[in-house]
C-alpha positions, 0 to 999 in steps of 0.5 A, spaced: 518 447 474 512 443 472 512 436 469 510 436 462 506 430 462 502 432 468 495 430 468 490 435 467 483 436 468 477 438 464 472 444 465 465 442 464 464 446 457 456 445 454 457 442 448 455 447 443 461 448 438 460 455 437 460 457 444 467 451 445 471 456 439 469 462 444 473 461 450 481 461 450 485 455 448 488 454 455 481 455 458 479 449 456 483 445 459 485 447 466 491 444 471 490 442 478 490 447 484 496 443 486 500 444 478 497 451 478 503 453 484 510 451 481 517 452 484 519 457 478 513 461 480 515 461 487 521 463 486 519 468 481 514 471 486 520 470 492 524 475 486 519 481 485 517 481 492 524 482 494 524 488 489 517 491 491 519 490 498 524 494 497 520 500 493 515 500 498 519 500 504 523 507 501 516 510 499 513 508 506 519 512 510 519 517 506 513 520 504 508 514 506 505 515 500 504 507 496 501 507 489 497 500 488 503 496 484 498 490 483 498 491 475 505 493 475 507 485 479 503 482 474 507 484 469 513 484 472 511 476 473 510 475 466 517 478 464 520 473 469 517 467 467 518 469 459 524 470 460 526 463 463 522 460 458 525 463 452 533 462 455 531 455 456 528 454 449 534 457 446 538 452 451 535 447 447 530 444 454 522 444 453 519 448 457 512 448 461 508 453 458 506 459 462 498 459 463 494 465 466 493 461 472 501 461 474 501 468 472 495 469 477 498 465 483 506 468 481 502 476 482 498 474 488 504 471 492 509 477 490 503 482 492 502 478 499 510 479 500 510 486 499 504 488 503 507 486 509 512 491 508 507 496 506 502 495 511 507 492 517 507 498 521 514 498 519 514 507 517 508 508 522 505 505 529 511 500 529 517 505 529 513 511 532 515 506 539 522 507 538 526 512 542 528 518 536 520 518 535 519 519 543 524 524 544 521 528 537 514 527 541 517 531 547 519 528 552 517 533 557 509 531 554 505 528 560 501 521 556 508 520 553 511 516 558 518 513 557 516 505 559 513 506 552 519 505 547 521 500 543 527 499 540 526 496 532 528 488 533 528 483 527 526 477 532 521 481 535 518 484 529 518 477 525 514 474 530 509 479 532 508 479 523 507 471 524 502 472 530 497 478 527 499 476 519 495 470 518 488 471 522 487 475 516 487 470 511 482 466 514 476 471 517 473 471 510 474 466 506 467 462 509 464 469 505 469 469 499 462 465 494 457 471 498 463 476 495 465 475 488 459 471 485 453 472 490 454 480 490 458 480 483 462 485 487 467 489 482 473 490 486 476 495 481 484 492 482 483 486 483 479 485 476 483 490 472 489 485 474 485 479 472 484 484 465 491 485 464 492 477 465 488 475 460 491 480 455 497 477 455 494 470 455 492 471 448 496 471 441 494 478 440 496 479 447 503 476 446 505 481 441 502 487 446 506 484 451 512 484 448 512 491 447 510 493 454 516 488 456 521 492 451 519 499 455 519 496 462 525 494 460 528 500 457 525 505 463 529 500 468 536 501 465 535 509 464 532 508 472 538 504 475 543 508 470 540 514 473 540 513 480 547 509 480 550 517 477 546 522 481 550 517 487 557 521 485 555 527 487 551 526 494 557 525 498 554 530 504 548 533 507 544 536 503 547 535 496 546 531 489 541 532 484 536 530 489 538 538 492 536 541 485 534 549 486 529 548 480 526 554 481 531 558 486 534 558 493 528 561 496 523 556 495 528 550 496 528 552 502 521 551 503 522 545 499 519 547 494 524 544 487 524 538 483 529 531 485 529 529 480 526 522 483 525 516 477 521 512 484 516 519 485 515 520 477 513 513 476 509 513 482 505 520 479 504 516 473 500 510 475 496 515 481 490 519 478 491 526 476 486 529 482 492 525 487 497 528 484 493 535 483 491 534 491 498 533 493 500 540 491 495 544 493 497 541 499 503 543 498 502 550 496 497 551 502 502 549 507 509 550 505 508 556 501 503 559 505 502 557 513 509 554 515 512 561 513 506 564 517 506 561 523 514 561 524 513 568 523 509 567 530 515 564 533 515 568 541 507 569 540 504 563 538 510 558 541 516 560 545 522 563 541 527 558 544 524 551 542 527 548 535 521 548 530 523 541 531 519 540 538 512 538 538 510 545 541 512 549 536 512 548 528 513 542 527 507 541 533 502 545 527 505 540 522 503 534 526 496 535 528 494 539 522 496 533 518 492 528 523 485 533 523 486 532 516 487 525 515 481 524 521 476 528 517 477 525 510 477 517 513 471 518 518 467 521 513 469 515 508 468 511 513 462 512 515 459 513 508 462 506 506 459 503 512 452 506 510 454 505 503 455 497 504 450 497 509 444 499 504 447 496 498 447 489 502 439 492 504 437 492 497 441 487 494 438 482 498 430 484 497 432 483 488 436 477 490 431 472 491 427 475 484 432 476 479 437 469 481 434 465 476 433 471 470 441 472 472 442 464 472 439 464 465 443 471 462 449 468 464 454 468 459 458 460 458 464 464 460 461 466 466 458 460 468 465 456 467 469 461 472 462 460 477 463 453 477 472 452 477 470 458 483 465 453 486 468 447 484 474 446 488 472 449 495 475 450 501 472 448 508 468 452 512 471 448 518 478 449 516 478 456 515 474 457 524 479 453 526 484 455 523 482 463 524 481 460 532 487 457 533 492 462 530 487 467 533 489 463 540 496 464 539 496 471 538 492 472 545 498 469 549 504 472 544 501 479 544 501 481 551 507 477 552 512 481 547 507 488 550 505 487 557 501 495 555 497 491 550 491 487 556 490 480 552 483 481 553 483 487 548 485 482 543 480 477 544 475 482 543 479 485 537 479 477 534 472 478 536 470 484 533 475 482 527 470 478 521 465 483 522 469 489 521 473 486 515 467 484 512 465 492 511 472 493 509 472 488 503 464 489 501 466 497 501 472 495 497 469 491 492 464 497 491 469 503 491 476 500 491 477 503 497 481 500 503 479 503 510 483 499 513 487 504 516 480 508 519 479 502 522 486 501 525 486 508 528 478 508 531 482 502 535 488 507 537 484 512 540 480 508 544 486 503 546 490 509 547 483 512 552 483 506 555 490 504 558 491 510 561 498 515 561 503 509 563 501 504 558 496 507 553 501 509 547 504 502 546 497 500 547 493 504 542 500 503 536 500 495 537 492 495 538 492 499 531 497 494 528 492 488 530 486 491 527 489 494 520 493 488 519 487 483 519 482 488 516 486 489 510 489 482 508 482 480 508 480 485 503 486 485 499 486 476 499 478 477 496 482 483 490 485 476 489 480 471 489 476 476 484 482 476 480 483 469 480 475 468 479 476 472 472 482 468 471 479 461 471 485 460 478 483 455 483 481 459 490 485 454 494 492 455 490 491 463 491 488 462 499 496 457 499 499 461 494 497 467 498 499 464 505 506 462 502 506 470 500 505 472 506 510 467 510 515 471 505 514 477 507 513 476 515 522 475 513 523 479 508 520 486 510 524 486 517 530 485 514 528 489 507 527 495 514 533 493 517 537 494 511 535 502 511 535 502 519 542 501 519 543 505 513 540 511 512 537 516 519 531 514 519 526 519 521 530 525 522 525 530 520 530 534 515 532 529 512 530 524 506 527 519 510 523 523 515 518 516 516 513 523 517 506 516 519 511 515 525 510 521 529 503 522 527 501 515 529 505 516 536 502 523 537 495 520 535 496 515 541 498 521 546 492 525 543 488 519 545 491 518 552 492 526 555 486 529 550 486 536 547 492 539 552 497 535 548 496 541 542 500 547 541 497 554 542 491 556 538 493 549 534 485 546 536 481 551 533 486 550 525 486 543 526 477 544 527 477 548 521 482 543 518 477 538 519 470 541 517 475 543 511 477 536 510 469 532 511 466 539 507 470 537 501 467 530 500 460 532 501 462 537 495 464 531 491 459 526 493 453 532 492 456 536 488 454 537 480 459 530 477 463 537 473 464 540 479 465 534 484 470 531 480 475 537 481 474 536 488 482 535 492 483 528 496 484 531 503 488 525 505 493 526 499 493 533 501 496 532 508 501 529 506 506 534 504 504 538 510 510 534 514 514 531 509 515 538 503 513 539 496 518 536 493 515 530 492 509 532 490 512 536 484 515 531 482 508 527 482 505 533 479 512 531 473 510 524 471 502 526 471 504 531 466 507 526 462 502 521 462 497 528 459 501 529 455 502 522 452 495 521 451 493 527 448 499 525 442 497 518 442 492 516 447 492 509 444 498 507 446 499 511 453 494 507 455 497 501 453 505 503 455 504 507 461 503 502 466 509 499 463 513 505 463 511 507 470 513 500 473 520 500 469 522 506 472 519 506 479 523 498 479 530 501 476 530 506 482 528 502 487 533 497 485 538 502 487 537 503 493 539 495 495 547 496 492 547 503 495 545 501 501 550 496 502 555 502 500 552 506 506 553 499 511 561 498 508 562 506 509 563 508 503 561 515 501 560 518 494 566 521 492 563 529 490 558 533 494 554 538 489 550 543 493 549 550 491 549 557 495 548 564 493 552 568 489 553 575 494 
């Protein structure tokens, strides 16, 4: 905790007392970068990141579907810390008030923590190399060799997070002024997380705060309660509520029924409407219509004797299908982002030099303070080159030391190429809130994969993937938090170390937090619940990249270019379009999602977008203000489960009842 007499620092305020009596009373008086970080904060960031670990880590082997929870953490942070500092008040201790700049720091740092979990790879290229995703890629499959396994290891997983998890921070933080005040870039989350920040640091907000506390409070019991009573009658497989025929025995089998899932509701509730929309349209279009289709070609399209498992029969279709999909909406938005950034940063700098001083003149004294606590405290340039260089250095002999598939001189050309590909990313989303990280991540395995050969090429490609997405994405995601901590007046060198710390955290809490279900549950079993659906489709994008178009199934080329044209004609629809007929446009991405796990989930998505229409057509005033809370309390009641089960699970003790449901003749 902080000391109560701590020196704190003034922010220049002009000395008109009109403008003075505007800005918020902890605004005029700002602590230290080093007093905005504090042992409660950390041990609360510590605490929320533990717990989003876990939610993220179940969503990622699941369905791999991850909403944004920066808001969620935020408010999460703020119930913590009022919690503490009311308990100590009634105790009788005086407590450090809890300003927005501690708010801000504790919701950078959880976030950090469980974007290792969500971004580590840990239900995508990093256990696509274990051996089950071998064996379900085929392992009569020419470019999927078996010296390309890796069995999942918390030393190793540890230690490549720590080698490739901190370059990222450092490639853009020489630009981070260009960014935020120069380009007055949005970053829609980042800037819709500092909002909800501020709310709270208000007096009107306190009273807001409270009632959204009291509604995560209260979602949460009914969450964990629920989840702690479904666990009863799950003893065996295939049974519980998770297993409910909701709309008859037929459909179940096609995977059509609600789970009644709070994690999945919730998660419905914070994702847009034309999200969950997309989800079952690609539900229906799959598992209602193709997959009965297809398998009814079983003996012509694929041989009758291979299991709809195998990769050269229904699962194959599933597989590459998703992939083609997935391919055309990322290449498209990816090429749109790179032509989008590049004519904005055309444009921008042509008006730059003539509106420099009229904006400078337009600036509000708000504005001008946030631009001067921004500025005021900078972080070196040579700090960030070297230390990008050094930790750059470390991971070009430690990488190809863990994978000798993975030549060191690709990875210097990926550290080379890195900042300039992670600029694109966080310029493109600071303008859309579009991460592309993952598009950047997949050009690398294709050309890895192509590059290294039969022998070496999938491990290549996966680990090469890894290395790119990981140092794109934490870039972009570390200027959503300098844009918050720029709306927040939060110092950039507490956010760059509060951020650092964040990801230390999380380099050893997500290779436990995966082990936890590794050791617990049947991770990746296609006809189970945590299919891991991204480790087959990156394992088999690197076998596509090494042996080409031979890999496919028959007649699965020409459904996966019609997939493809599919999935980049419906974004021209959107983008050129009337805004009335565009905007219903599906998200081919969130389409190909249900084309491998089932439709389950994207009911019960479908169920918690219905809620959120229905509240905000009863009282839109309060949806809007509850939601986000409700949404949170019941994606963490349920989350939080999965830690006692887990143990459960790990001391063999089963659920005592196994409720299932059979036909009546």
């Amino acid at each position: 905790m902080r000391n109560k007499d701590v020196e704190i620092e003034k922010v220049d305020v002009q000395d008109d007392p009109e403008e003075i009596q505007n800005v918020p009373d902890d605004m005029k008086r700002i602590a230290p970068w080093t007093q905005q970080i504090t042992i409660r904060g950390l041990l609360a960031s510590l605490a929320i990141g533990m717990i989003y670990s876990v939610i993220v880590m179940k969503l990622n082997l699941t369905t791999g579907l991850v909403p944004n929870l920066n808001v969620s953490a935020a408010l999460l942070a703020y119930v913590f810390i009022r919690t503490w500092t009311k308990f100590l008040k009634q105790a009788g201790f005086m407590a450090t008030p809890f300003t927005r700049q501690e708010n801000t720091i504790i919701q950078t740092c959880a976030v950090a923590c469980y974007s290792i979990a969500v971004g580590g790879g840990f239900g995508s290229y990093l256990l696509g190399l274990n051996r089950k995703t071998y064996e379900q890629a085929g392992v009569d499959t020419e470019g999927n060799s078996p010296g390309s396994i890796k069995e999942p290891g918390i030393g190793w997983m540890t230690g490549l997070l720590f080698v490739s998890s901190f370059v990222g921070l450092l490639a853009l933080v020489p630009l981070r002024k260009i960014m935020i005040i120069d380009y007055k870039l949005t970053y829609p989350s980042g800037t819709a997380t500092a909002v909800l920040i501020n709310g709270f640091h208000t007096p009107k907000g306190d009273k807001i705060a409270k009632k959204q506390v009291r509604g995560f409070t209260k979602f949460f019991s009914i969450s964990f309660l629920w989840a702690f009573f479904q666990w009863f009658y799950s003893g065996g497989e295939q049974c519980g509520f998770v297993q409910f025929p909701t709309f008859g025995l037929k459909a179940w089998k096609n995977s059509f029924y609600f789970d009644f899932s709070m994690t999945y509701i919730g998660a419905g509730m914070i994702c847009s409407h034309l999200v969950n929309l997309s989800l079952l349209l690609g539900a229906v279009l799959s598992w209602g219509v193709m997959w009965p289709l297809i398998g009814g070609l079983k003996g012509d399209w694929f041989p009758a004797s291979l299991p709809l498992s195998s990769m050269k029969s229904l699962n194959g279709y599933k597989v590459f299908i998703s992939i083609a999909l997935i391919l055309g909406d990322g290449l498209y938005n990816f090429v749109k982002i790179l032509c989008f950034t590049a004519r904005s940063i055309h444009v921008g700098a042509k008006i730059k030099i003539k509106t420099s001083l009229e904006n400078h003149n337009n600036q509000n004294l708000d504005d001008l303070q946030r631009n001067e606590v921004f500025i005021r405290e900078s972080i070196p340039v040579w700090i960030a080159c070297i230390g990008y260089i050094l930790f750059s250095i470390i991971s070009v002999i430690v990488v190809p030391l863990m994978f000798p598939q993975l030549k060191w001189y690709y990875v210097v050309v990926a550290y080379i190429l890195a900042p300039s590909l992670s600029f694109c990313n966080a310029y493109g989303a600071g303008l859309t809130d579009m991460n592309m990280a993952y598009n950047y991540g997949k050009v690398a395995l294709f050309v890895l994969a192509a590059l290294a050969g039969k022998e070496n090429g999938v491990v290549a490609g996966l680990i090469g993937c890894g290395l790119i997405k990981s140092i794109v994405s934490i870039s972009s995601d570390l200027m959503h938090d300098f844009k918050t901590g720029h709306l927040t007046f939060t110092s950039p060198r507490s956010m760059l170390v509060s951020q650092a710390i964040g990801t230390a955290i999380g380099c050893i809490v997500a290779p436990l937090t995966f082990f936890l279900f590794y050791k617990a549950f049947d991770l990746g079993n296609p006809d189970g619940e945590y299919k891991a659906p991204y480790a087959i489709i990156y394992r088999n994008m690197a076998i596509l990249g090494v042996e080409g178009f031979s890999a496919l199934p028959h007649h699965c080329l020409q459904l996966c270019y019609g997939f493809f044209a599919f999935a980049i004609a419906i974004n021209l629809v959107r983008d050129l379009a009337p805004k009335n007929i565009g905007k219903w446009a599906p998200l081919p991405m969130a389409m190909a999602v249900p084309f491998l796990v089932g439709a389950y989930f994207a009911i019960d998505m479908c169920v918690g977008s219905l809620i959120v229409f229905i509240w905000h057509k009863l009282n839109s005033k309060k949806a809007a203000l509850m939601v986000p809370a409700v949404a949170s309390g019941l994606i963490c009641g349920d989350g939080l489960w999965i830690l006692p089960s887990s143990i459960l699970a790990l001391a063999k003790i089963h659920p005592p009842i196994c409720m299932n449901f059979l036909a009546s003749h």
